[in-house]
C-alpha positions as CSV (number, residue, x, y, z in Angstrom):
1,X,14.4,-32.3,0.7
2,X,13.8,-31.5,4.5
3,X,16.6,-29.1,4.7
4,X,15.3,-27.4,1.3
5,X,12.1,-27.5,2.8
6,X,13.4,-25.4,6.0
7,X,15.3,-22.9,4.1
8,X,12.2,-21.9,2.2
9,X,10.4,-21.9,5.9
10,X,13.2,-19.4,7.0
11,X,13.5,-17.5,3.5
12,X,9.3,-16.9,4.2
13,X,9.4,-16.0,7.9
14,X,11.9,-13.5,7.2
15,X,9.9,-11.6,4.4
16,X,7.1,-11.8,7.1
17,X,9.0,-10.4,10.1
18,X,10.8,-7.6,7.6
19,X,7.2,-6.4,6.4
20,X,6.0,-5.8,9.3
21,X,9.1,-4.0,10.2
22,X,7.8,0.0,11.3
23,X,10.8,0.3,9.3
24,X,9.1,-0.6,5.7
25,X,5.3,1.1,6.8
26,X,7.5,4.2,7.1
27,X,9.7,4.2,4.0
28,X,6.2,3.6,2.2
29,X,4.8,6.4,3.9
30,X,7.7,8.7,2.9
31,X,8.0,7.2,-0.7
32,X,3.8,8.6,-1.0
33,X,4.8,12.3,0.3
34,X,8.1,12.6,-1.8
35,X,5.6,12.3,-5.2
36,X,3.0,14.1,-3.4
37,X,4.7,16.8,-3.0
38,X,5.1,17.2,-6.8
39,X,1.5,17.5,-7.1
40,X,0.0,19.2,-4.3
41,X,-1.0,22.0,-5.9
42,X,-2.4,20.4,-9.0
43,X,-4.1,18.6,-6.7
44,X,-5.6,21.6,-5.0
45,X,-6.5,23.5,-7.8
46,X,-8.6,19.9,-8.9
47,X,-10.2,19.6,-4.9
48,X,-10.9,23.5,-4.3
49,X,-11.0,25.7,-7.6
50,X,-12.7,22.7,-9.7
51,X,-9.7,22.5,-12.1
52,X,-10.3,20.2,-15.1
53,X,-8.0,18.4,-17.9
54,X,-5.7,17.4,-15.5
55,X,-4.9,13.8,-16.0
56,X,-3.6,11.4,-13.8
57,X,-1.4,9.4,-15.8
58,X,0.2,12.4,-16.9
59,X,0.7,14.2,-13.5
60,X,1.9,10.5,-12.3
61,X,4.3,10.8,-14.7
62,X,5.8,14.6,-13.8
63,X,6.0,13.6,-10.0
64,X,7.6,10.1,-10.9
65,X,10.4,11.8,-13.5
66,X,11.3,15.3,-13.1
67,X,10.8,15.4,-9.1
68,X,13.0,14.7,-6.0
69,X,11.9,10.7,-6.2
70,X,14.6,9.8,-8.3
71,X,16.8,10.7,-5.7
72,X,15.1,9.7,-2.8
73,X,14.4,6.4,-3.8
74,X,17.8,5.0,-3.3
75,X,17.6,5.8,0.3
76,X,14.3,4.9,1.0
77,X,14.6,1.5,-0.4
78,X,17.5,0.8,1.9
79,X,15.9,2.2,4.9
80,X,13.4,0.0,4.8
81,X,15.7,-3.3,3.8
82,X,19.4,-3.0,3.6
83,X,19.3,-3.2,7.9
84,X,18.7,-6.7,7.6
85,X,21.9,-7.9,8.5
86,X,22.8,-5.1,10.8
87,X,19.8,-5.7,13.0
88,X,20.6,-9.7,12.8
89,X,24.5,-8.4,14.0
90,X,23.8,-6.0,16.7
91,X,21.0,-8.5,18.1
92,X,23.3,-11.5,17.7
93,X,20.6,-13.4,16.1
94,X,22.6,-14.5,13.4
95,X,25.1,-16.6,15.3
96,X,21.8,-18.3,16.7
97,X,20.5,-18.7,12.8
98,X,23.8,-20.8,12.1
99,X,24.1,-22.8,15.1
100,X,20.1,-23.7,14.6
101,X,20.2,-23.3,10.7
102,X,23.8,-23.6,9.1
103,X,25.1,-21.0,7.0
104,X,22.9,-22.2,4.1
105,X,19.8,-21.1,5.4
106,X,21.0,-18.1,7.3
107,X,21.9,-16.2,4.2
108,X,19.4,-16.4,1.5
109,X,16.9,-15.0,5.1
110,X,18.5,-12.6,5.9
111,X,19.1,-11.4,2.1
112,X,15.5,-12.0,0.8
113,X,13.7,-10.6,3.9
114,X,15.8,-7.3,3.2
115,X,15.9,-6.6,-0.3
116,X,11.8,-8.1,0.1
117,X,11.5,-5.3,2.3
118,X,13.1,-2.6,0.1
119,X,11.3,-3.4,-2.9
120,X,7.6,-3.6,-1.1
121,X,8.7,-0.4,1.0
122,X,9.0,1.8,-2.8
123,X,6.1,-0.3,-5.0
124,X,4.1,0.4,-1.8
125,X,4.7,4.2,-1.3
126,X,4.4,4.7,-5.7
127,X,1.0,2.4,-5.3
128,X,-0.6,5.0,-2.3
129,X,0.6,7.7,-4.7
130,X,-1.5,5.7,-7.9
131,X,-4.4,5.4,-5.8
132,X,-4.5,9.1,-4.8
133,X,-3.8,10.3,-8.4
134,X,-6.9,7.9,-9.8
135,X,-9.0,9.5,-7.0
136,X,-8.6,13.0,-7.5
137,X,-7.3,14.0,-11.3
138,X,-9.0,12.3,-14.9
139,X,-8.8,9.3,-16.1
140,X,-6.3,9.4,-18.9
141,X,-7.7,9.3,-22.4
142,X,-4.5,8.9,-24.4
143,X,-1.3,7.1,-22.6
144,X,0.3,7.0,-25.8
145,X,1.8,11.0,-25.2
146,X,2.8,10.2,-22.4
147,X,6.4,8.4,-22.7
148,X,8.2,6.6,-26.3
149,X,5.4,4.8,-28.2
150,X,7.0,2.0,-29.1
151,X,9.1,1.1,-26.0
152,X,5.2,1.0,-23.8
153,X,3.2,0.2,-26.7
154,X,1.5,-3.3,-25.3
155,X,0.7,-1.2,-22.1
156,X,-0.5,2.0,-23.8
157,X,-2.4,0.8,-26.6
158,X,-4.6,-1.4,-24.2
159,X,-7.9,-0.3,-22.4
160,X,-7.2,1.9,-19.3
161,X,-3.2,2.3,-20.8
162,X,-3.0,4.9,-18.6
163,X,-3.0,2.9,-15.0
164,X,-1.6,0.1,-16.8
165,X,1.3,2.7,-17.2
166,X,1.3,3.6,-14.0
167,X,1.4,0.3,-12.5
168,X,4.2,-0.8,-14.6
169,X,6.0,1.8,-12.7
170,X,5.2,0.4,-9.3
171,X,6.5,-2.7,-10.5
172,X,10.1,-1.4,-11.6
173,X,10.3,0.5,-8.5
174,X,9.7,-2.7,-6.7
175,X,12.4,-4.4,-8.8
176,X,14.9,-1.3,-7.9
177,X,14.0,-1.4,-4.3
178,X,14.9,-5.0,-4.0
179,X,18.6,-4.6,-6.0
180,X,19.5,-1.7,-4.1
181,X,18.2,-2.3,-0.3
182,X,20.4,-5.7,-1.3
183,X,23.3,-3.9,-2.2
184,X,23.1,-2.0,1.2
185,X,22.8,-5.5,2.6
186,X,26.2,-6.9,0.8
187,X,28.3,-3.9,1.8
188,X,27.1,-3.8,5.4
189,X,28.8,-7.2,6.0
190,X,32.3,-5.7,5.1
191,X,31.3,-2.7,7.6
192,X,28.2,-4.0,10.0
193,X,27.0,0.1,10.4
194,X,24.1,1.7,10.3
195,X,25.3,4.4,8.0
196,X,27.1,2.2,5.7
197,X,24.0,0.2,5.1
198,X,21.4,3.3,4.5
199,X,23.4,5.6,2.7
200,X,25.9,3.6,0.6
201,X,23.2,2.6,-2.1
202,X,23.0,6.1,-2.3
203,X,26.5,7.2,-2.6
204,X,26.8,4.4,-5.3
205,X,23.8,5.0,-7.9
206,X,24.8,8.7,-7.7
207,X,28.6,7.3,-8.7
208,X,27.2,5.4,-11.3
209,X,25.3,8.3,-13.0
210,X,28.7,10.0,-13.1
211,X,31.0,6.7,-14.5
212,X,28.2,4.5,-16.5
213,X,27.0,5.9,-20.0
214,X,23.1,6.7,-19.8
215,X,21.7,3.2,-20.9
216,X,23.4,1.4,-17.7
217,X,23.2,4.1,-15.4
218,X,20.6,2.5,-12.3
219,X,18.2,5.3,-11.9
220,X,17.6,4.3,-15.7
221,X,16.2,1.5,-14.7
222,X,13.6,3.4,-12.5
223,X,12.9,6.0,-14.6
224,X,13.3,6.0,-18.6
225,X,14.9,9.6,-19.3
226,X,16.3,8.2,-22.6
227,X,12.8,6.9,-23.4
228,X,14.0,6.4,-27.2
229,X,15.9,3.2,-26.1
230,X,13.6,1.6,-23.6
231,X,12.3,-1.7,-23.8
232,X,11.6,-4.0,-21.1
233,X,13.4,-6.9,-21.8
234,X,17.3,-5.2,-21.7
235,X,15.3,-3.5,-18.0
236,X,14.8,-6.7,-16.4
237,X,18.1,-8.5,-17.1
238,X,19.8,-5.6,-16.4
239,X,17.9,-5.7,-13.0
240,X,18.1,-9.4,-12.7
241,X,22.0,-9.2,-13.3
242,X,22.3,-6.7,-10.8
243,X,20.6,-8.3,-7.9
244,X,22.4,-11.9,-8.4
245,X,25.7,-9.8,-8.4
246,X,24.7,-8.5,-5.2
247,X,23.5,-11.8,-4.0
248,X,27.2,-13.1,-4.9
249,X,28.8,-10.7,-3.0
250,X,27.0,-11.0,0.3
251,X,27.0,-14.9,-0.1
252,X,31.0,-14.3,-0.7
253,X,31.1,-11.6,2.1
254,X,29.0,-13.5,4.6
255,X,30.6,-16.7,4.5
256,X,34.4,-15.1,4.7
257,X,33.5,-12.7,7.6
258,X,31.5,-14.9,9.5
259,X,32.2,-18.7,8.9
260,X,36.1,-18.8,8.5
């Protein structure tokens, strides 16, 4: 019980030393500009000229689907997270965390302060970008245009669908942050450098888009293009299989590189 008890100690500390990271602040920060930048000028039309009909659930959804973000999220994510174990390597912190830990409570740290950090890093950034488009652009009136009807129904048939919509998607892009700053994570044992661990996640979802059919592709899971199939239960397992995969891997990786 005590050593469960001090791996969830360590687990929490380092989710609270990787959020406070300048690392995650940042990727937030630059998550909020990629979307903004898809609605500047909507935005200045609304602020300046005294543009109306221009709704924010529906210029969320432009920025979030049919801008850059779908390809900057990937490396944002693992900006902010997937350096976990290379900072821990370069520092030599985790041959401290084993001698003072064991193995058991020097992995699952290090991997849940990361891919905690890459999730928080995009879900923070897309939730600055909610907050702006609920400030400036109109409330919107009817959520159910916006994507399939009947794969968001309980979100946009309710009362305010609109930023329930919107928040939904601040939650999936936490969910994506997590699997893919992880992945960085895993692959950055076999090869402890810097560019391995940021870009990688990259390099791979962009693989996948090419080699997975549409439904399994990972930037699916961020944003719906193929909005017909959607639902939310194949998302999360999907998700959830993904990030115990990665989990596997580093615990594999980890333990061969570094314990035997």
């Amino acid at each position: 019980m005590n050593k469960k008890w001090n791996t969830n100690r360590a687990i929490l500390y380092s989710i609270r030393s990787a959020c406070k990271s300048y690392h995650v602040l940042l990727s937030a920060v630059i998550c909020f500009l990629v979307l903004f930048a898809e609605t500047a000028g909507s935005a200045y039309d609304v602020l300046f000229h005294g543009a109306i009909g221009l709704e924010d659930a529906y210029s969320f959804n432009i920025a979030f689907h049919f801008g850059y973000f779908i390809w900057a999220a990937p490396l944002i994510c693992a900006f902010a997270g997937s350096g976990a174990y290379c900072n821990a390597y370069e520092a030599g912190f985790y041959r401290q965390q084993l001698v003072r830990g064991g193995y058991k409570r020097s992995c699952p740290s290090i991997w849940f302060g990361g891919t905690f950090s890459g999730g928080v890093a995009l879900a923070g950034g897309v939730l600055l970008f909610i907050l702006f488009q609920v400030i400036v652009f109109e409330p919107c009136q009817d959520a159910t245009v916006i994507s399939a009807f009947d794969g968001w129904l309980p979100l946009l048939s309710a009362k305010h669908g609109g930023l329930w919509y919107m928040l939904a998607h601040a939650g999936l892009a936490f969910l994506f942050g997590a699997v893919w700053s992880g992945i960085g994570i895993a692959l950055s044992v076999f090869q402890p450098n810097r560019y391995v661990c940021y870009f990688s996640p990259f390099i791979m979802c962009m693989c996948a888009a090419l080699v997975f059919p549409p439904c399994f592709q990972p930037l699916e899971m961020l944003v719906q293009m193929r909005w017909e199939t959607f639902n939310f239960p194949q998302l999360l397992f999907y998700q959830g299989l993904l990030y115990s995969a990665g989990y596997l891997a580093f615990h594999y990786a980890f333990k061969k590189e570094l314990i035997q």
